[in-house]
C-alpha positions in Angstrom: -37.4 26.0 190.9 -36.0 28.9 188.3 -33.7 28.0 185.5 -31.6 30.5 184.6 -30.5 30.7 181.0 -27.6 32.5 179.6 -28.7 33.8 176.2 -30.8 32.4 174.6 -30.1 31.8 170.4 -33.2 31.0 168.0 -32.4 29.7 164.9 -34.5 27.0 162.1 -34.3 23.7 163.5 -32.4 21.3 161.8 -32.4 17.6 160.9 -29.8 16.7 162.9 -31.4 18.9 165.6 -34.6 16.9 165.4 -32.6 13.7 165.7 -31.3 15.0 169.1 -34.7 16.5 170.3 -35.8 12.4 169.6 -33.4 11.4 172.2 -34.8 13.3 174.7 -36.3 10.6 177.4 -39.5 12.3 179.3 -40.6 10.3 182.9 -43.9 10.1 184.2 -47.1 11.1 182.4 -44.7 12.9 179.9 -43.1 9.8 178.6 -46.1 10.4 176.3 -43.7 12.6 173.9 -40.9 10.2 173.8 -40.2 9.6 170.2 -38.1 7.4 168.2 -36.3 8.8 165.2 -37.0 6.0 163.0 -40.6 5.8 163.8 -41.1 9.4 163.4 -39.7 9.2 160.0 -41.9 5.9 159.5 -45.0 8.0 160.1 -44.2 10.9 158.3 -44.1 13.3 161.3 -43.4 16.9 160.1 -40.6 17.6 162.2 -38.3 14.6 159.7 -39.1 17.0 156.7 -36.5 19.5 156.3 -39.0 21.6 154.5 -41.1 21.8 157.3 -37.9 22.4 159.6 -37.2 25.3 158.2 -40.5 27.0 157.6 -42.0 26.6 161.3 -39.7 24.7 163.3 -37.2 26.6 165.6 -34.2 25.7 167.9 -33.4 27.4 171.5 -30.3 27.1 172.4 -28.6 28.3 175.9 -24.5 28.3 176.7 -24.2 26.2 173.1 -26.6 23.8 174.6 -30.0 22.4 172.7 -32.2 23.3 175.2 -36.1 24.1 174.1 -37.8 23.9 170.3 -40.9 25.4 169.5 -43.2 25.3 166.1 -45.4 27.7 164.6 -47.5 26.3 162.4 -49.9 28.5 160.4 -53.6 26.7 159.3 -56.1 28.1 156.9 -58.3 29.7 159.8 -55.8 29.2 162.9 -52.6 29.7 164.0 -51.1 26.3 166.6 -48.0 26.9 168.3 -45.9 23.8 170.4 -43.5 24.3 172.7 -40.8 22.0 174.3 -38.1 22.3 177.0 -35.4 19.8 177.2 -36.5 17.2 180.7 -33.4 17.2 182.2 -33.4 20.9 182.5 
């Protein structure tokens, strides 16, 4: 199956985009990356620090639609890069 996209927009996630990307439900052997706001902010995950947001976390949207986020995050000696797609898409 190809999704087609309309353009695409990258900007610096937000915290209110986080929140969304939280509500995303994943099925299956996925459901591993199901997160709860709350508990994310309870364990300190990077993406609830606005700091961090805006330094390596990005937002892709499609048609005004969040549909992907990806981070870049830099280490001493690597470089790691995560990438997400919305699962209903």
């Amino acid at each position: 199956m190809m999704l087609q996209f309309q353009e695409l927009k990258v900007d610096s996630m937000t915290l209110e985009e986080a929140r969304e990307m939280c509500g995303w439900v994943y099925s299956d052997k996925y459901s591993v990356y199901n997160l709860d706001w709350d508990e994310s902010v309870k364990h300190g995950y990077a993406f609830t620090n606005e700091k961090v947001l805006q330094e390596e976390y990005k937002s892709v949207y499609s048609g005004g639609e969040l549909v992907a986020f990806f981070r870049l995050h830099k280490g001493k000696e690597t470089v790691s890069v995560g990438i997400a797609i919305k699962p209903s898409l």
